[in-house]
Backbone as a chain_set.jsonl record, in Angstrom:
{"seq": "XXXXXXXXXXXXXXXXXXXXXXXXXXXXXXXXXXXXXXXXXXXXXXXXXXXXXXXXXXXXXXXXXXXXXXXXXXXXXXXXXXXXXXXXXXXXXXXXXXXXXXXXXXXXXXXXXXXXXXXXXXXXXXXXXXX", "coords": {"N": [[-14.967, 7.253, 20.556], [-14.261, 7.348, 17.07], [-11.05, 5.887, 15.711], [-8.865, 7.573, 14.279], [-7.703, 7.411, 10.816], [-4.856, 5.401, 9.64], [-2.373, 6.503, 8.294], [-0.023, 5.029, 6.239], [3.956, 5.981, 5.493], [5.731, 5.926, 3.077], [7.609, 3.858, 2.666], [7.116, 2.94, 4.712], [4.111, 1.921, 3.505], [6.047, 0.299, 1.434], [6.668, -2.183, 2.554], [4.522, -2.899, 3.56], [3.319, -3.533, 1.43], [4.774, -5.785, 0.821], [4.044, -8.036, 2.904], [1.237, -8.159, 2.181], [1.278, -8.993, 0.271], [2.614, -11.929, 0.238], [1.952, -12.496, 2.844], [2.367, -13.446, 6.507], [5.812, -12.144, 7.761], [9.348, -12.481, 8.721], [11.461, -10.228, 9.651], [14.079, -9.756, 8.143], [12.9, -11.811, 5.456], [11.324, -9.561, 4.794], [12.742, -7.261, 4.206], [14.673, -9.106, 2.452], [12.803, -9.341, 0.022], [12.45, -6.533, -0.624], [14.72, -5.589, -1.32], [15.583, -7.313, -3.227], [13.588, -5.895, -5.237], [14.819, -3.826, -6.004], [15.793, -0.881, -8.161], [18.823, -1.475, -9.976], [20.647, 0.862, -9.854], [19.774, 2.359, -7.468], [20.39, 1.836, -4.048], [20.598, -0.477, -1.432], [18.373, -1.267, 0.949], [19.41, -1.33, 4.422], [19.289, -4.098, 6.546], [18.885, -3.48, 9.671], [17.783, -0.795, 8.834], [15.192, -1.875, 8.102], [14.096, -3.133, 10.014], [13.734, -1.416, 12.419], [12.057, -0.071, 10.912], [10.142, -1.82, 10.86], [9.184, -2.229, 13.739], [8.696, 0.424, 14.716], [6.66, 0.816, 13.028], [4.687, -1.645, 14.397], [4.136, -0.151, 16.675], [2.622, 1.915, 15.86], [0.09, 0.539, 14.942], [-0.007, -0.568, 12.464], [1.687, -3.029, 12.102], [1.52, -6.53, 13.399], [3.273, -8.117, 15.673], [4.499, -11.35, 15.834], [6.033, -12.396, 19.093], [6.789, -14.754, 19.862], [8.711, -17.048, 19.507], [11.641, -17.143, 18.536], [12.628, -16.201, 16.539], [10.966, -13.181, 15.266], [7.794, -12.946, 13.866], [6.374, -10.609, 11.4], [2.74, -9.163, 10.82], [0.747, -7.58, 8.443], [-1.513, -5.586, 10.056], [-3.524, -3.687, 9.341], [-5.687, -3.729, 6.723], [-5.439, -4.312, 2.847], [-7.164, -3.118, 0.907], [-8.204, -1.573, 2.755], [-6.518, 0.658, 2.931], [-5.884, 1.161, 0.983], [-8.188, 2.747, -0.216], [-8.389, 4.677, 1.885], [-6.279, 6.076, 1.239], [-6.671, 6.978, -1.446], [-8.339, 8.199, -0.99], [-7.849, 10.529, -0.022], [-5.912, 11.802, -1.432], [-7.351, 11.841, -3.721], [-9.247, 13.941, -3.001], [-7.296, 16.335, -1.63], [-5.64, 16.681, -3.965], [-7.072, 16.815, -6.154], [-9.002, 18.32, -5.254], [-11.359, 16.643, -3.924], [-12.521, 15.954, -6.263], [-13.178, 12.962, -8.261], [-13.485, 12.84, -11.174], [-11.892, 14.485, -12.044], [-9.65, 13.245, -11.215], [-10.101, 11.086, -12.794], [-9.925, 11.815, -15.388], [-7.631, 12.623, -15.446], [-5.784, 10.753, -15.349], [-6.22, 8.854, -17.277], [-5.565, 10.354, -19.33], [-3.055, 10.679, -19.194], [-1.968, 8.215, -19.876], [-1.883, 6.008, -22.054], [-4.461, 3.888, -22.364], [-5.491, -0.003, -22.103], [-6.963, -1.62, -24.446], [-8.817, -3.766, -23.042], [-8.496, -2.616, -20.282], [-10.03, 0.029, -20.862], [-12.907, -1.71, -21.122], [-13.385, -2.396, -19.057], [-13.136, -0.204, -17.782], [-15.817, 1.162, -18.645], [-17.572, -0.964, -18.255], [-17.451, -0.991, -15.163], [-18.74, 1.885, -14.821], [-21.272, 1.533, -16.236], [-22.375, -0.728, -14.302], [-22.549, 1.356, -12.187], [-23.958, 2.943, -13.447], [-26.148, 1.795, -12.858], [-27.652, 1.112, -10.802]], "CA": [[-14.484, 8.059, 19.46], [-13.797, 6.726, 16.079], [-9.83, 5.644, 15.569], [-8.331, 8.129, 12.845], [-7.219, 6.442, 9.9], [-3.965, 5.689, 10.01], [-1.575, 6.954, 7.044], [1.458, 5.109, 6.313], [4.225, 7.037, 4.696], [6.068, 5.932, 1.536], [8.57, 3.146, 3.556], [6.222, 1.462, 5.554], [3.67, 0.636, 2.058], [6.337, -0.693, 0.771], [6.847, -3.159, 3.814], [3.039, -3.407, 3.98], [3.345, -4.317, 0.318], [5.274, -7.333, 1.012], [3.228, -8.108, 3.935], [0.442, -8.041, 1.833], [1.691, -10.109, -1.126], [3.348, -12.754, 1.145], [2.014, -13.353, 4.098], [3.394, -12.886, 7.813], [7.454, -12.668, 7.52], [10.337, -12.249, 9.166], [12.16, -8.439, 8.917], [15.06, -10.314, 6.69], [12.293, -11.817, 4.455], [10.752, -8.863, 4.102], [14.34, -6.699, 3.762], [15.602, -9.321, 1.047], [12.381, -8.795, -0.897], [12.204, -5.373, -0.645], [15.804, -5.432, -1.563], [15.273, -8.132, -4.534], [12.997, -5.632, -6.566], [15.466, -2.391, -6.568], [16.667, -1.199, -9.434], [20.057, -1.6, -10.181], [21.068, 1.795, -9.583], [19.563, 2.225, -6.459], [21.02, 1.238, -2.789], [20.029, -1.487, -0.679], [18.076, -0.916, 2.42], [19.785, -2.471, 5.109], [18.365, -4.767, 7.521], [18.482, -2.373, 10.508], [16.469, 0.318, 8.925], [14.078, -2.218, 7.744], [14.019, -3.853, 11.326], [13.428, -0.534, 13.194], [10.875, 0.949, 10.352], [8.781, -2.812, 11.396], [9.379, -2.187, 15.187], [7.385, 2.017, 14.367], [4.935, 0.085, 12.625], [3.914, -2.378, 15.314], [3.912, 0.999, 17.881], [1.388, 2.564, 15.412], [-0.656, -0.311, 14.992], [0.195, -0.655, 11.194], [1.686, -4.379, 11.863], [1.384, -7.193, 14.693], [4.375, -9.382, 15.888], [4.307, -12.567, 16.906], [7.257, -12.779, 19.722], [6.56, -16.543, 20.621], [9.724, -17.536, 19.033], [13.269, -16.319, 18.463], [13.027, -15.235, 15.296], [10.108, -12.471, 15.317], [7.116, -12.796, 12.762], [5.284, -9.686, 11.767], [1.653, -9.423, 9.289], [-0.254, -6.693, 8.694], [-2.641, -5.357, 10.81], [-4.826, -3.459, 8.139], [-6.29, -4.236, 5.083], [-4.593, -3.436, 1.506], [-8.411, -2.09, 0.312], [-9.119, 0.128, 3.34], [-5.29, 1.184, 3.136], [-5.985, 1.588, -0.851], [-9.531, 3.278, -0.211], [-8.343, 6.007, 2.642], [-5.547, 6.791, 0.709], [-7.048, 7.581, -2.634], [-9.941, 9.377, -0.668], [-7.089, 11.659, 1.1], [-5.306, 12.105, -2.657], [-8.303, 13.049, -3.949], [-9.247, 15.781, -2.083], [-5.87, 17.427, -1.726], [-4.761, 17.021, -5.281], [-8.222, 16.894, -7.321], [-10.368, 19.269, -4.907], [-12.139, 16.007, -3.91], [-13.944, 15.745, -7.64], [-13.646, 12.12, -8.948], [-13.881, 13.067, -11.969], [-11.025, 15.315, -12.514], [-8.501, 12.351, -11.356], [-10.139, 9.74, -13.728], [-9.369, 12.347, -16.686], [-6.049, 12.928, -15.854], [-5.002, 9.488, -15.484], [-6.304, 8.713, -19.1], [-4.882, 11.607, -20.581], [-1.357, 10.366, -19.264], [-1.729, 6.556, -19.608], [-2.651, 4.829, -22.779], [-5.415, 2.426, -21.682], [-5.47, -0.956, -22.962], [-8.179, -2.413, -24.618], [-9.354, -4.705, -21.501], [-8.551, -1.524, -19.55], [-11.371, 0.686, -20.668], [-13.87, -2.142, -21.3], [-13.782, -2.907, -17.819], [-14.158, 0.995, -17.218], [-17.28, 0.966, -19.034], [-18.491, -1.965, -17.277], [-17.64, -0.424, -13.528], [-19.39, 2.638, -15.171], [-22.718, 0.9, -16.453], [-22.399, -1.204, -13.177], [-22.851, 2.057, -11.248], [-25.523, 3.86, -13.435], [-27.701, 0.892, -12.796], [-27.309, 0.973, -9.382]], "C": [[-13.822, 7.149, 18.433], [-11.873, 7.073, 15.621], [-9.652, 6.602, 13.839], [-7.53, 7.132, 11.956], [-5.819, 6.021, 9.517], [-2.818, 5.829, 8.261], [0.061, 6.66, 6.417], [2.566, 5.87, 5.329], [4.66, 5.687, 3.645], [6.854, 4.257, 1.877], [7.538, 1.729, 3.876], [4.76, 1.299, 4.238], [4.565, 0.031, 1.694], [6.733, -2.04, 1.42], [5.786, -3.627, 3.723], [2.696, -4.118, 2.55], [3.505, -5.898, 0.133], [4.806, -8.332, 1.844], [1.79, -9.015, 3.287], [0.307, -9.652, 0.402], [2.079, -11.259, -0.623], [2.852, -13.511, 1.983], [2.629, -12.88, 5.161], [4.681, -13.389, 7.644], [7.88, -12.215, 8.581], [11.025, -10.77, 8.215], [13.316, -9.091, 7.721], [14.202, -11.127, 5.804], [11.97, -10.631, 3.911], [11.982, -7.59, 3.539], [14.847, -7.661, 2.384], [14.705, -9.396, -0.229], [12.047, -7.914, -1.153], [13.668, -5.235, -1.933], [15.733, -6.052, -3.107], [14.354, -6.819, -6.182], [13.406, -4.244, -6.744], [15.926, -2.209, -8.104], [18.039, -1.342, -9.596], [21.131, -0.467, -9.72], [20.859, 2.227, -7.919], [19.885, 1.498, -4.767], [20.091, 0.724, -2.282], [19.384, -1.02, 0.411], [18.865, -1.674, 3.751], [18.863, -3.154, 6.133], [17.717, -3.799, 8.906], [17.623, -1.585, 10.293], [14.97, -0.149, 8.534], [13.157, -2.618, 9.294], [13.343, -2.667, 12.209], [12.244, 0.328, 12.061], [9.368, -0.468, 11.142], [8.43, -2.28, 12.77], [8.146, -0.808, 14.927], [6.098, 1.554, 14.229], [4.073, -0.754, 13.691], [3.524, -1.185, 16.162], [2.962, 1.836, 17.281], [0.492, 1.993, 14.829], [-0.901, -0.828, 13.31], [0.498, -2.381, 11.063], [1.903, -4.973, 13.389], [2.64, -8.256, 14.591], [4.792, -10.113, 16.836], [6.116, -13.182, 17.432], [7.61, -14.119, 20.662], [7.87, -17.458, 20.132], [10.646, -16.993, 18.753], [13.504, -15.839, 17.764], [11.603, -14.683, 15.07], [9.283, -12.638, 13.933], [6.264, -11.673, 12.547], [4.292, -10.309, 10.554], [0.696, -7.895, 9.621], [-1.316, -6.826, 9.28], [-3.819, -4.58, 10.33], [-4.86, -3.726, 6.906], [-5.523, -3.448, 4.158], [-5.602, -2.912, 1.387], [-8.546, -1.296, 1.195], [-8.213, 1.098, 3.567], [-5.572, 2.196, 1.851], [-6.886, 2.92, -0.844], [-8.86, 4.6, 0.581], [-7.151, 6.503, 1.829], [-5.907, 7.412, -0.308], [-7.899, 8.539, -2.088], [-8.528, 10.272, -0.027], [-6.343, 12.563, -0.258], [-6.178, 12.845, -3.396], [-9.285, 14.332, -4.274], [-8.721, 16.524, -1.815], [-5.195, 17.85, -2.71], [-5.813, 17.664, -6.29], [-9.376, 17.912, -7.018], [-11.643, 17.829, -4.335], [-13.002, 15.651, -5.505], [-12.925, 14.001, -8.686], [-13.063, 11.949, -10.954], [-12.27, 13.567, -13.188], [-9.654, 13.91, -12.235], [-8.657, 11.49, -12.058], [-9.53, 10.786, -15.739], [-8.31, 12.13, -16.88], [-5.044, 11.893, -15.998], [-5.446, 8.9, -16.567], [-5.928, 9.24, -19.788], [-3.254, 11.321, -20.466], [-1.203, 9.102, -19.348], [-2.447, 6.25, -20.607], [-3.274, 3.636, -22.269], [-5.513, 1.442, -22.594], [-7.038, -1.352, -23.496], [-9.6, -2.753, -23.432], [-9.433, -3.399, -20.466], [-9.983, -0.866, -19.752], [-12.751, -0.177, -21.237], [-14.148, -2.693, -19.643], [-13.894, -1.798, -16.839], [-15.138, 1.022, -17.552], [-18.343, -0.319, -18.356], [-18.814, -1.652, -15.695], [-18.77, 0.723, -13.866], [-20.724, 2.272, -15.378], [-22.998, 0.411, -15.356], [-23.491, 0.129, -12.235], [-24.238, 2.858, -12.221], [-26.47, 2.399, -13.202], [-28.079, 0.446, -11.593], [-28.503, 1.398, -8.414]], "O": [[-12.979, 6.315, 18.764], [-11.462, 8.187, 15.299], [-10.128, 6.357, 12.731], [-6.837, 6.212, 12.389], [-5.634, 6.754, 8.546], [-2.835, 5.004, 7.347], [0.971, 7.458, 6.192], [2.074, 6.398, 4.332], [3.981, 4.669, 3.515], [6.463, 3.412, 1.071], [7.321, 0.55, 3.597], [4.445, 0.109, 4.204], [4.224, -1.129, 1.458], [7.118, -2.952, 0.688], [5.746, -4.857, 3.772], [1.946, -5.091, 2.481], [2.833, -6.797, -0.374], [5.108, -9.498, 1.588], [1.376, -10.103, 3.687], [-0.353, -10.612, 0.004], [1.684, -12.04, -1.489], [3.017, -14.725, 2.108], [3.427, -11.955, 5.011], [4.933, -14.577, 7.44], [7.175, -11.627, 9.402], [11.094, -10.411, 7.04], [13.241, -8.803, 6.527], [14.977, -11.348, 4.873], [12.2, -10.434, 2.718], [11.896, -7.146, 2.395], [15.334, -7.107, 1.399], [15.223, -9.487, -1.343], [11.178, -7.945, -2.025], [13.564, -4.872, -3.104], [15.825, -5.301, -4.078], [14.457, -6.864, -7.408], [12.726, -3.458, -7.404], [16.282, -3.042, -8.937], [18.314, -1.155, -8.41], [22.251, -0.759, -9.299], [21.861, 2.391, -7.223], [19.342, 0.407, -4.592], [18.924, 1.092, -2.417], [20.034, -0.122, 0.948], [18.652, -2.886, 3.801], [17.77, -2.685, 6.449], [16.542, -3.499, 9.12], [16.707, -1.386, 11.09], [13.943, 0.531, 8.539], [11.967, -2.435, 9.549], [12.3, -3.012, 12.764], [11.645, 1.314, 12.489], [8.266, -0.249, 11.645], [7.278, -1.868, 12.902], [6.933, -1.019, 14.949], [5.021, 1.687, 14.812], [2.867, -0.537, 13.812], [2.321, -1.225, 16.419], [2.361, 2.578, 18.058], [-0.154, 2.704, 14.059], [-1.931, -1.428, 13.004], [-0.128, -3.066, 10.254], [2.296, -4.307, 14.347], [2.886, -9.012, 13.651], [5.217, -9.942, 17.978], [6.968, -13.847, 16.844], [8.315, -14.37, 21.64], [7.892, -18.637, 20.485], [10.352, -15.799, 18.683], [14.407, -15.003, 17.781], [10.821, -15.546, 14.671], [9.921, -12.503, 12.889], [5.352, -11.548, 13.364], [4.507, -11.218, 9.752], [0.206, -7.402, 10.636], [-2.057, -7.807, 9.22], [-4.945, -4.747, 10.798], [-3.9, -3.931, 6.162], [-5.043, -2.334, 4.37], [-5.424, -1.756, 1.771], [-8.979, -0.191, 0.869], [-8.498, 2.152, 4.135], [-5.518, 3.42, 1.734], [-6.489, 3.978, -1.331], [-8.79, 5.62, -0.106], [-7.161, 7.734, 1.828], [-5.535, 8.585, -0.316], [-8.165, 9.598, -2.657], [-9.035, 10.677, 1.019], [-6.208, 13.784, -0.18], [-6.059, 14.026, -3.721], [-9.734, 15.107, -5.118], [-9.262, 17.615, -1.636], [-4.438, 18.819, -2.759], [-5.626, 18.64, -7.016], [-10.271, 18.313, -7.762], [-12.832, 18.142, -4.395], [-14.09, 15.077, -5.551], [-12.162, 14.181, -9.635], [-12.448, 11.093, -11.59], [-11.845, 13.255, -14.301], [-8.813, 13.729, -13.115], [-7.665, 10.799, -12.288], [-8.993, 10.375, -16.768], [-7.792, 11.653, -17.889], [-3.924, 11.951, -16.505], [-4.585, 8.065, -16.845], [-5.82, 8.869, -20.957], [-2.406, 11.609, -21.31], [-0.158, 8.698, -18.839], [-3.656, 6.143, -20.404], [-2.721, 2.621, -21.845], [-5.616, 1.726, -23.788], [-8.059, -1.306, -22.81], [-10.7, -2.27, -23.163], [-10.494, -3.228, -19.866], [-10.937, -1.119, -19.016], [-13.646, 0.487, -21.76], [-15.133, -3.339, -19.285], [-14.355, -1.868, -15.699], [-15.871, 0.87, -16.575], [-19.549, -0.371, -18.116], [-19.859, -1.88, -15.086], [-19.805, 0.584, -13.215], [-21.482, 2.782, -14.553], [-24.037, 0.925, -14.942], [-24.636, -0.002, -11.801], [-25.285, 3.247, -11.703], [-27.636, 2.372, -13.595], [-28.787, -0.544, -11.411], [-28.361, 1.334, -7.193]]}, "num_chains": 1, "name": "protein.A"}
């Protein structure tokens, strides 16, 4: 039986973020750059809740950690694209009805696109009708 996809919440991307961008860290690397890009207003995470959100993650196969040394290294254990990919396909379909179509509108209608932006939609676009 094929492994359901696994869905992290809001917490653990942004862990898997750093993960991702980085490299395999240590929970206080990845706590003081989590911490590093708050805003100003916003409270710190502390180490603990970062420490015990990694610990969840290894138990739901989200990240792997290497306990060969005293100070614990984790790294993600799935991909940013198939993280990227099942999430948008789950978004969607719950927000958009599944239609494509209707989420590429709405995110142009609220986001001035740059230049470079929609010449490199028109290129994914031509890409695919020639497909």
């Amino acid at each position: 039986m094929a492994r359901q996809p696994i869905k992290p919440t809001d917490s653990e991307l942004q862990i898997l973020n750093v993960l991702w961008a980085n490299g395999p860290q240590t929970v206080r690397q990845v706590n003081d750059d989590i911490n590093s890009k708050l805003a100003p207003e916003t409270k710190e995470t502390g180490y603990t809740t970062t420490l015990k959100l990694m610990q969840i993650m290894a138990d739901k196969g989200l990240v792997t950690r290497d306990t060969s040394q005293r100070t614990h290294i984790y790294k993600s254990d799935i991909s940013e694209s198939d993280t990227q990919q099942n999430l948008l396909e789950t978004f969607v379909n719950t927000t958009f009805k599944g239609s494509a179509m209707s989420l590429v509108m709405q995110a142009l209608g609220n986001h001035k696109a740059s230049k470079e932006e929609l010449d490199q939609i028109k290129q994914l676009i031509n890409k695919l009708e020639n497909q």
